[in-house]
N, C-alpha and C positions, 0 to 999 in steps of 0.2 A: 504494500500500500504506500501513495506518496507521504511524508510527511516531510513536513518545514523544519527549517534550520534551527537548530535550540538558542534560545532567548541569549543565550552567552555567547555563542558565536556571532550572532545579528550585533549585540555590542561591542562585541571582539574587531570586529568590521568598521562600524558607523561612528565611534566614540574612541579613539586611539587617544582623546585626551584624559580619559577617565582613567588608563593605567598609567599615564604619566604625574596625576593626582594621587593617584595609591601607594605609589612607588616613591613619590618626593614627601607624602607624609610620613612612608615607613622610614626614611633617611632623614628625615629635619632635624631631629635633633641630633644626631651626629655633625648634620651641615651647619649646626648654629656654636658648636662648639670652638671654631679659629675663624676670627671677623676681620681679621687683616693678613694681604697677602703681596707679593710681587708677582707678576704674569705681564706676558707678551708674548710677540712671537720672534724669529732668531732668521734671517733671511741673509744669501748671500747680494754682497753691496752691490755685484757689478748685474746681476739677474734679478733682481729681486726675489728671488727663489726659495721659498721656506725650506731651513734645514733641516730635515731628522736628525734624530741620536744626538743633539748638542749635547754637552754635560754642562748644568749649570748647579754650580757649585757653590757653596756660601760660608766664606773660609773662619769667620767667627764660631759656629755653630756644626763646625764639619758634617754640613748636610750638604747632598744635593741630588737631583733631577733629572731627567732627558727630556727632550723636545719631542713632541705626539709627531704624527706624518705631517702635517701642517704647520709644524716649526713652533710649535706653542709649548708652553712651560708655565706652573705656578708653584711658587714655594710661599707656604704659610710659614708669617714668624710673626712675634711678638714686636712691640715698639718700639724702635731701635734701630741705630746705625751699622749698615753692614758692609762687606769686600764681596763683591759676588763676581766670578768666575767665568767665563763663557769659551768653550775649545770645542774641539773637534778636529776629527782626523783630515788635514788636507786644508787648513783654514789657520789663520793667526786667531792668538789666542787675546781675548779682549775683557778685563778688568776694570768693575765699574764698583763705585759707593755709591749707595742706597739707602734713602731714612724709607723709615717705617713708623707711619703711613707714609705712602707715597706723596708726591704733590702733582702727580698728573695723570691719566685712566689707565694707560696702558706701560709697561717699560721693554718697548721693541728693543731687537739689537740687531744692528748690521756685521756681519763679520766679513773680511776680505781674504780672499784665497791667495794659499802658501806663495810668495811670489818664487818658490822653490820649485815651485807646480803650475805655473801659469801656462805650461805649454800641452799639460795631458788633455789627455780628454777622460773621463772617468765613465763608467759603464752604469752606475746605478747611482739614487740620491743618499744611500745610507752608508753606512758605519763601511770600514773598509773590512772587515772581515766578519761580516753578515752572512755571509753564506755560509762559514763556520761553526758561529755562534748560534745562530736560531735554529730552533727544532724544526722550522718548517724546511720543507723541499720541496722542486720541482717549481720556483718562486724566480720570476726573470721581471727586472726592475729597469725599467728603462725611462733617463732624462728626457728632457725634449731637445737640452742643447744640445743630447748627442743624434738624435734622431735628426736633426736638421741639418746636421754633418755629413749622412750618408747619399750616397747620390739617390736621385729622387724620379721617377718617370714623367716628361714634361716639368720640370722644377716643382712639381707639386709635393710637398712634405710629406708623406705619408706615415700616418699613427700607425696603423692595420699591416699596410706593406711592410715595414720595420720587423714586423714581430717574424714573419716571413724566414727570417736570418739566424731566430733563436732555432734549438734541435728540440725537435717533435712540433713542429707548427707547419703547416704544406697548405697548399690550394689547390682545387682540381684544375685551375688553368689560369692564364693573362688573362684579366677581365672576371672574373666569377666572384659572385659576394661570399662578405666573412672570411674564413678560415678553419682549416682541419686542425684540430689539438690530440697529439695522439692519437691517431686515426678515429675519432671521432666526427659528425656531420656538421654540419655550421649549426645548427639552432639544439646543438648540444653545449652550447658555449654563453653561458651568462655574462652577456657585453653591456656593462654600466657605466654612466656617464654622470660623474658627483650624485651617484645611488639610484638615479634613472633608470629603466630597461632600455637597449637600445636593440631594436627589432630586426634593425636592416642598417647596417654599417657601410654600405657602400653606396656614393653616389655613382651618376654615368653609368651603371649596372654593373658595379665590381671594378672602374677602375683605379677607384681613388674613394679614400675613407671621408666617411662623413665627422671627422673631428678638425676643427680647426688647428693648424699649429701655434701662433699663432694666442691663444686660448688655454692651449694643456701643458701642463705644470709636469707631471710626470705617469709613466704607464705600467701596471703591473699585471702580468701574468700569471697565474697561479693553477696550475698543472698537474699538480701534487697530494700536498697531505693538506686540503681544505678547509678551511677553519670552518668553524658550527654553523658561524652567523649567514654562512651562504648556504643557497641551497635552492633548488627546483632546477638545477640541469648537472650532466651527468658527465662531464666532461672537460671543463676550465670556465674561471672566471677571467675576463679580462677587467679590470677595475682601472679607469682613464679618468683623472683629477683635474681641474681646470685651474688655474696659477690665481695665487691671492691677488684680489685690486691694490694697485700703489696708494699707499696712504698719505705721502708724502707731498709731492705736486701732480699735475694733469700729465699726463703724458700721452700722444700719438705714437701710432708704429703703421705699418702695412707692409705692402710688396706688392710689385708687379711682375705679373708670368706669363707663362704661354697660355694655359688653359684657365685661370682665374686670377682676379687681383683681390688684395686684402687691404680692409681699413681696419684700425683697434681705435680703442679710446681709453682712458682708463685713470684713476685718479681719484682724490678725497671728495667729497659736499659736504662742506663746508667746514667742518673739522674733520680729526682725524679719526672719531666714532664714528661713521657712515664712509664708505668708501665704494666702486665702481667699477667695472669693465663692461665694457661691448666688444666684440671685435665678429667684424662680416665677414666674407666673400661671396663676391659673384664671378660668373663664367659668363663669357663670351666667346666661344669659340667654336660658332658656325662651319667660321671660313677654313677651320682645318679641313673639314670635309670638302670642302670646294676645292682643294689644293688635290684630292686623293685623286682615285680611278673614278672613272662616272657610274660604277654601281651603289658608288655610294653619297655621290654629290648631294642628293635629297636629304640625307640625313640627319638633322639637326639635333644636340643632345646640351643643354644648359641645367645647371644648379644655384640654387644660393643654400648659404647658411648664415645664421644669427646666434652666436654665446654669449651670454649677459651671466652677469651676477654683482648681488650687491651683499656689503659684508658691516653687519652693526654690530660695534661692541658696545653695549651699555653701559658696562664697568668690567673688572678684572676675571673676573667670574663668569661672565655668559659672551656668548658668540654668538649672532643668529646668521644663515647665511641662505640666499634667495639665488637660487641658477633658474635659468631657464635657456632652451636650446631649440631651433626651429629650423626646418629646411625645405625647399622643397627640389623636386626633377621634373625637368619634362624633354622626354625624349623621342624623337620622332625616326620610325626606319622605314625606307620604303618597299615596304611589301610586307607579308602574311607571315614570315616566316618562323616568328615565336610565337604566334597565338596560340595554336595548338587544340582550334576547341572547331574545325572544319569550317572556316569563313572565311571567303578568297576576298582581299582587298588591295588598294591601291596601295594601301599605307596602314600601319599599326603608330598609334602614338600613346608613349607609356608617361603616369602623372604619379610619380606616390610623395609623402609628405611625412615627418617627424617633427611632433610636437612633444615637449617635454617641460615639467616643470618640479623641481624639489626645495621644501622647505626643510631647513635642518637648525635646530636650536642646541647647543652644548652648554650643560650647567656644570662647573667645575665646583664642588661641596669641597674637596680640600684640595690638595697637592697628589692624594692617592688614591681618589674615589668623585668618577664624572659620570652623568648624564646625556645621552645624544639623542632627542627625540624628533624624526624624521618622519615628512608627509610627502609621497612623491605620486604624482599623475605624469601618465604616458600614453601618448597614443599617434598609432600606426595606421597610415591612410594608404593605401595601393589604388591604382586603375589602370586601364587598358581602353581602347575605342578604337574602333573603326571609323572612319567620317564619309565612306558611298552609299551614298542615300538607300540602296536596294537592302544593303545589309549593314546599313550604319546601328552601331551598338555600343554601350560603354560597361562596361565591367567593374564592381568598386565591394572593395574589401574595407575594412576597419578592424581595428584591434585597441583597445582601450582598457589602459592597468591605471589601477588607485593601489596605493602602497601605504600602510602607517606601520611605524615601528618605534620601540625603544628598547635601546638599548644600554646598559651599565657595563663601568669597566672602573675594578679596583684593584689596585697594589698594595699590597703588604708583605713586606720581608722578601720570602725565595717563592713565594704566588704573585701571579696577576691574573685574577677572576673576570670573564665577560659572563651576559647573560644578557635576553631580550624577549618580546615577543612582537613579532611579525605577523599582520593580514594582507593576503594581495586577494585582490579583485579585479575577473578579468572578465570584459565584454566584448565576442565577437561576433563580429557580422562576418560570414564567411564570403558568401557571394550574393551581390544584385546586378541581374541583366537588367538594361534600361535602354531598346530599343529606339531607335531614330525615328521623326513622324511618318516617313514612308516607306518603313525599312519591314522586310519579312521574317523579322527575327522575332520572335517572341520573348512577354516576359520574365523573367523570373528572379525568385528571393529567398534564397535559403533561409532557413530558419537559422535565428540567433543563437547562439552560445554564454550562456551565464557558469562562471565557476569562482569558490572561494579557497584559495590556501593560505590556512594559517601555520603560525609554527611558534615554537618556542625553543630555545637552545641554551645550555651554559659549558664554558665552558676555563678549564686551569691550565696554566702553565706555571709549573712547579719546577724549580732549579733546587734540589738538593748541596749539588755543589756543581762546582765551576766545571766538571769534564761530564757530567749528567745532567740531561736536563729529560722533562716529560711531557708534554701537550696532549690533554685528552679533552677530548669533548663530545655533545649528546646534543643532538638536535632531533623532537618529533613535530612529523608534519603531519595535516589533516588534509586532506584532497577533497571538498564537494562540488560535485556537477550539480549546478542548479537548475530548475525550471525556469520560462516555461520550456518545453521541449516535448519531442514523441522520441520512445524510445523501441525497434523496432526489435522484435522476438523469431532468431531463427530456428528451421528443424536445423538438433542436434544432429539427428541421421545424413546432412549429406552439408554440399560446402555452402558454406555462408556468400549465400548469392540472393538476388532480389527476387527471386523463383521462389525461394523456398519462407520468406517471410511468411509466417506462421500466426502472430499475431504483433500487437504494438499496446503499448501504454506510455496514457499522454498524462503529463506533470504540469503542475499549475506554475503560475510565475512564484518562486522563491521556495519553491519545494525541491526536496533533495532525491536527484535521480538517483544519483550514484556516489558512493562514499570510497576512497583509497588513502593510505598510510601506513604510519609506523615510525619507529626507532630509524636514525640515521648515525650510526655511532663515528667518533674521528679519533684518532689516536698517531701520535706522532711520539719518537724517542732518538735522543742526540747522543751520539756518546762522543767522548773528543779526549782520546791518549796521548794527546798532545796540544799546548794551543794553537796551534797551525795546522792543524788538522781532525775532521770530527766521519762518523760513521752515523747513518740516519735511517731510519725505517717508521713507518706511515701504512695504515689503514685508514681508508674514506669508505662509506656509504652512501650514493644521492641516489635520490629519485626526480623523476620528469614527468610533468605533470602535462606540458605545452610543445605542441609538436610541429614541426613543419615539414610539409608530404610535395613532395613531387617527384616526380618521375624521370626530372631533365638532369642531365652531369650538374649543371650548376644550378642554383636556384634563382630564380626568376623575383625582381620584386612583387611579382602579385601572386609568387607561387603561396598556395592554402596554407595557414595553421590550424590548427585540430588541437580541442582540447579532450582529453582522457574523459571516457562515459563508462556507459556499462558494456559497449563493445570494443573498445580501443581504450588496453590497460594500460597506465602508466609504464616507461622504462626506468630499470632497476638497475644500477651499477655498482659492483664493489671493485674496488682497488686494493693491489698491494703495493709499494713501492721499496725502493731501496737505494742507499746511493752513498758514493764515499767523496769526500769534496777536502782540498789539500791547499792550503795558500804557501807561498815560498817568497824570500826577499820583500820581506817587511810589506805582505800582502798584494806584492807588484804582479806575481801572477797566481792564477787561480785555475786548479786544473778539477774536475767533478767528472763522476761518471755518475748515472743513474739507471735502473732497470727498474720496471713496472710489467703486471699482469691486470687488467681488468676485464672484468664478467660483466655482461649483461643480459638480463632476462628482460623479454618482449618488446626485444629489439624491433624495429619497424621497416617492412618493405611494400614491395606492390608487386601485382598480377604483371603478367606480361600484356602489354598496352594496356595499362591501367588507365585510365579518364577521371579527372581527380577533379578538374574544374566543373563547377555548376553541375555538381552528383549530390543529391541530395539522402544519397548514404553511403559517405565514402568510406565503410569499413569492408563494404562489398568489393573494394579493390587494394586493400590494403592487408597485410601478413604478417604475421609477429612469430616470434621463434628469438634464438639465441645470440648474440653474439658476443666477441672478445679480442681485444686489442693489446699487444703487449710487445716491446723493446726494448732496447737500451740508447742510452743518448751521454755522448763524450761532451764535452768541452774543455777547451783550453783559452784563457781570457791573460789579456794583457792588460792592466790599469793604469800605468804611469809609466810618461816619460814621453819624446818627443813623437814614436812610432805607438799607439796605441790600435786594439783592435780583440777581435776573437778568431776561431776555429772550431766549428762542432760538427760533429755528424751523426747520423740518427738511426739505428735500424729500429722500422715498425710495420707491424703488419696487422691489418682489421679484416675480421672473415664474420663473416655470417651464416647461420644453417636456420634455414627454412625448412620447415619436414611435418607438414601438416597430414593430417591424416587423407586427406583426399589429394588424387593427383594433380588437381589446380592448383592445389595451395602447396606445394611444393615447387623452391626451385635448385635448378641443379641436382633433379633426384634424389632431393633431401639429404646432400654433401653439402661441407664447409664452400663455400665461393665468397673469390675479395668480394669487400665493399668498393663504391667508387670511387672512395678516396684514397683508396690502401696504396700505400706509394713505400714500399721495404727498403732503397737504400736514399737519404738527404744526407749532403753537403754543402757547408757554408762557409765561403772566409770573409771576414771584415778587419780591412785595415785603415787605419787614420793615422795619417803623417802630418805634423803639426808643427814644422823647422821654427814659426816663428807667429807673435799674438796676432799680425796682420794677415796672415796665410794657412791655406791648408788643405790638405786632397785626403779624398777617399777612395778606396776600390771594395765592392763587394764580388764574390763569385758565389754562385747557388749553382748544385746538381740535383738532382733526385732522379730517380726510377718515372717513368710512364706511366699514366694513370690505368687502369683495366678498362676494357671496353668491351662491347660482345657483335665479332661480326659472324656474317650468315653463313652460315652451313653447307645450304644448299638453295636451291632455289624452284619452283611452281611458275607453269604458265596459264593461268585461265584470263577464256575468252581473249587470248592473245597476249594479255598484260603479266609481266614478268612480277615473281610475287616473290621476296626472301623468306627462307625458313630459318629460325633462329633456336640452338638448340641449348646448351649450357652458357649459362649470366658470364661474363665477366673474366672470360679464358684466352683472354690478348691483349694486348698492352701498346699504349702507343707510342712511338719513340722518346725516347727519355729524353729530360730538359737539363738544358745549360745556359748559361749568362754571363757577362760579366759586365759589370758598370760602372764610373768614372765619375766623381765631382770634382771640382777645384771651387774654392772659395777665398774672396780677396774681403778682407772688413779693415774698415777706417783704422786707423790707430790711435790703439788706446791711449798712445800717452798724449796726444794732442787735447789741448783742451776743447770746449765745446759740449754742448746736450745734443747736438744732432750728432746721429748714428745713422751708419750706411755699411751694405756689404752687396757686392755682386756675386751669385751663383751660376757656373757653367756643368754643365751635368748632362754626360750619357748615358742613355739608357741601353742596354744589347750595345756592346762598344763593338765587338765582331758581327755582328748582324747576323744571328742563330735562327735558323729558321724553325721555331720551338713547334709541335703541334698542340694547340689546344683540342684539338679533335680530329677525327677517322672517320669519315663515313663512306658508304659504297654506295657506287651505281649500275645496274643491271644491266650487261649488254646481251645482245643475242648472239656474238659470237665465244663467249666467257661467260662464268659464273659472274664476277662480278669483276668492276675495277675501284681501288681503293684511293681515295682522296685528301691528305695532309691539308686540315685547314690552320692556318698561323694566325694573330693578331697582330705579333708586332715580327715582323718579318726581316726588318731593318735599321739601324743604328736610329736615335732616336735623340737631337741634338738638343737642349733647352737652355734657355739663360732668362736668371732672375734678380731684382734688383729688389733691397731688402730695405726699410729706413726705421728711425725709430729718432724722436726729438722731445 
């Protein structure tokens, strides 16, 4: 029988202030106990760049501190004149006196880097033997100043593309959205943006990420042993931070390119408690297409994006911080060639949109015990249209997330305690056909999609002593598929097809069709027989609740999301991991190996020519069965000094076994077969040579293995027309890829005086001109089986030059 969501989850939902009420009354009087404190935040001078890991020290009272990921610190003291300390690895060390009370809201600190080290380039924003130290693994932490260092396709900076470099990250081709995290699918990958969902990470359909550079402070990967507070994909979190507003005075920045230019803006109102960023791009670049071959002259592909955020401090103690992020695409190609849904037209013109907004407030009660309570809305707009009047049609999806969370984090002693509870609510529209006035299309509107996951997590990391440490943590989630909806009842005797639909039961609006969960356990362990070197192992649990189903190599922005019911269960994944990681020469190089196995149960695939758009029951083409992904991944990283850079290589392999009971629903006669993103051998080299503050080159090189593809067997002639037969998924491979890329960057010098700042970038993309394939396809002749056809996107050297300013 249907029944409605219990009264505690409906406020679990709708009232996320109510646990932040219950939660600051259980802590008041703890938080009323030290009423005077020092805090601010610790940025370097020349970036304004929040540091981590400072150590702020306060040499009266031999106490001190570290800076949160946002370069913030508070130490509670009594009335009183102090010496307080500020250092870090790679930065001078900077000594201030301090009365207590203050006499101003905040006590920022700028610190200026080692001018021992002004030429490196450094790989991550933290501590320099982090990778050592922390229980966590499988953890790639990447600057922006270094990402803007590497050569770029068309000079455009790329977030997404950068991670590309790290080992275990692949794509199934030039141009395809997201990215493969240990051969897992893109929409296995939790991509957030200052705690947003982010849906569809590529603009131009995969060629360039939808993060501004521009805008982002720094980007973290996590691959590994997961901490609690994530959760709903099974895979890797990407976590992209957007850079504090200048508090100081206003400042402009931008840049002009081949494919977009950028404005920033950024700066206090009116004091230093209220402060700002905007920073845009838009695209113009038509005329590239007019420059190409004439099958593609029609084709017109433009983006913009918008990052704002505004950051209040009220006093020492709280932080309230307002992001908001917008974009949209409109892409035009001429012909039918992606629709996919049998409508011959002149032209396809694709429109999708990212809208996002998060509120976050941090109450810091002492120096060892804070508050973050966070409201985030998101929503994902896709479409597609035809515009010939006979069968003009427009195609439009929606996906829309509301998020409340809070969460606590305390230090004491050899603990630091997280814990929170998290509601997400998700609204999808899957598909609406919306026919043209004289067009013979009919119309149609899938029914909506309502679902609520909550969760709740805590979680410790306990350092006994300095060569052990232990990260465990426990997160349970609640899966409800909400009404309204019809939920369709197949015979269990034969395959789950629209023939055998048996009966249906319809759920009212906010009635619970279908419930999934459980226990997520996380467990991470360091050991470290030396301090230059530590030994680590990690079990994760996630579960996926949110799916995206297509049928194509890459995924399309309009390709369906599907959320888990009572016919399509959630996927389940456990990992193991393991890894040994070794720093040498006072952390200058860092060599790590890691292996992982992970399991998943109801894993997700499809029928052979499955029809996934505007099916109003896509579990009829869709197969779950097992899969499992598992590697190992080297690296060797250089930190310091005038040649910096990395070298990793990756073996991974992703297989799948479908093996349903009926011979539909099996593929590969119910044998393991790749997935299509299973790519077993990646390599990567990244070098940065830096002889001097005004200059500096890059080279990357990337290999991997061929993606799997599945060509025909044999082939059928009826009624004349040549028909392929296709027998086993995914038993060819398409020729393996190689690259290599070139920047040089020239920027003003620093020791000139002056606020205006400039740098030119000159950047190849394919320096040898690799004719890479992104795809195989065949075509039927009468004298052959078939003939097989290498299609490239970037076929040839790819020259760019960009001019960079900031005043």
């Amino acid at each position: 029988m249907p029944h409605r969501l219990p009264i505690f989850c409906q406020r679990f939902v709708w009232q996320p202030a109510f646990l932040w009420l219950l939660l600051t009354s259980l802590t008041g009087a703890y938080g009323q106990q030290t009423t005077l404190a020092i805090a601010g935040y610790v940025r370097e001078t020349a970036t304004n760049t929040p540091i981590t890991g400072v150590n702020v020290f306060v040499q009266e009272i031999r106490k001190g501190v570290s800076t949160d990921r946002d370069g913030y610190y508070l130490v509670s003291l009594p009335a009183g004149t102090y010496t307080v300390t500020f250092s870090s690895v790679g930065y001078l060390r900077k000594t201030q006196t301090i009365r207590i009370p203050p006499s101003q809201l905040a006590n920022d600190v700028n610190l200026d880097v080692d001018t021992k080290l002004l030429n490196e380039v450094t790989v991550k924003t933290e501590s320099a033997d982090r990778n050592v130290k922390k229980v966590e693994m499988g953890v790639n932490q990447l600057a922006i100043r270094n990402i803007k260092r590497m050569p770029a396709l068309m000079g455009e900076v790329d977030v997404v593309r950068s991670l590309l470099l790290l080992p275990g990250v692949t794509t199934v081709g030039e141009g395809a959205t997201g990215i493969n995290v240990r051969g897992g699918s893109v929409d296995q990958n939790l991509v957030l943006l200052d705690d947003a969902p982010v849906y569809n990470s590529s603009h131009l359909m995969g060629f360039f990420s939808v993060f501004n550079p521009d805008a982002v402070r720094d980007v973290t990967l996590q691959k590994g042993s997961l901490p609690a507070r994530y959760g709903g994909r099974i895979s890797s979190v990407l976590d992209v931070r957007t850079k504090e507003p200048e508090t100081e005075r206003l400042t402009v920045s931008g840049g002009l390119g081949l494919v977009s230019s950028r404005l920033g803006v950024e700066g206090p109102i009116g004091s230093r408690k209220l402060s700002f960023l905007a920073d845009g791009r838009l695209s113009a670049n038509n005329f590239l297409f007019q420059l190409g071959p004439a099958n593609i002259r029609d084709t017109r592909a433009n983006f913009y994006d918008l990052t704002t955020k505004v950051k209040f401090l009220p006093n020492e103690k709280n932080t309230i911080w307002l992001s908001g992020y917008a974009s949209n695409d409109r892409i035009r190609f001429p012909s039918d060639s992606l629709i996919s849904i049998g409508v011959r037209s002149s032209r396809t013109d694709f429109d999708y949109q990212i809208t996002n907004a998060s509120l976050k407030w941090n109450h810091a009660f002492s120096d060892a015990f804070s508050v973050t309570t966070t409201g985030v809305v998101a929503r994902y707009a896709a479409a597609l249209s035809v515009p010939d009047s006979a069968s003009a049609f427009r195609l439009q999806s929606t996906l829309l997330t509301g998020i409340g969370k809070v969460e606590a984090d305390y230090q004491q002693g050899q603990h630091r305690l997280s814990g929170g509870l998290i509601a997400t609510h998700y609204g999808l529209s899957p598909n609406t056909l919306t026919p043209g006035p004289v067009s013979s299309q009919l119309p149609l509107t899938l029914p909506t999609e309502q679902a609520l996951e909550a969760a709740v997590f805590v979680e410790d990391e306990f350092r006994p002593t300095e060569k052990f440490s232990i990260l465990g943590g426990l997160r349970y989630t609640r899966f409800f598929n909400l009404g309204p909806g019809t939920v369709q009842t197949y015979n269990p005797e034969g395959p789950r097809l629209p023939d055998n639909v048996i009966g249906q039961t319809v759920f009212g609006r906010g009635a619970v069709a279908e419930t999934y969960g459980g226990l997520e356990p996380r467990l991470a362990l360091r050991w470290s027989p030396k301090p230059e070197q530590s030994v680590k192992v990690s079990y994760t649990r996630m579960q996926q609740f949110l799916h995206l189903i297509t049928n194509t190599q890459a995924a399309l922005p309009t390709s369906r999301w599907k959320l888990s019911d009572a016919n399509i269960r959630p996927q389940i994944a456990d990992q193991l991991s393991a890894g040994y990681f070794l720093n040498l020469q006072a952390n200058t190089y860092e060599l790590s190996g890691e292996v992982y196995y992970r399991r998943i149960r109801d894993a997700i695939d499809y029928r052979d020519g499955a029809r996934l758009l505007l099916n109003p029951t896509p579990e009829t083409e869709l197969l779950q069965g097992e899969g499992k992904a598992y590697g190992a991944e080297l690296m060797l990283r250089k930190n310091n000094g005038f040649l910096t850079g990395w070298a990793s290589y990756a073996y991974s392999r992703s297989l799948l076994l479908i093996n349903g009971p009926y011979a539909g629903e099996q593929i590969n006669n119910g044998n393991w077969f790749p997935a299509n993103f299973d790519k077993p051998h990646s390599l990567n080299l990244v070098a940065i040579y830096r002889p001097s503050r005004k200059f500096n080159a890059s080279f990357n090189f990337t290999y991997s293995t061929g993606r799997p593809v599945t060509a025909p067997y044999a082939k059928a002639r009826i009624n004349g027309i040549a028909i392929p037969i296709y027998l086993d998924r995914n038993q060819q491979r398409i020729p393996d890829y190689h690259r290599l890329d070139l920047s040089l960057t020239w920027e003003k010098d620093p020791d000139k005086p002056g606020r205006f700042w400039y740098s030119w970038v000159f950047s190849v993309y394919n320096l040898y001109g690799r004719k890479n394939a992104y795809s195989v396809f065949y075509k039927l002749r009468s004298s052959s089986m078939s003939d097989a056809y290498k299609l490239s996107i970037f076929a040839s050297p790819i020259p760019s030059l960009t001019y960079n300013f900031k005043f």
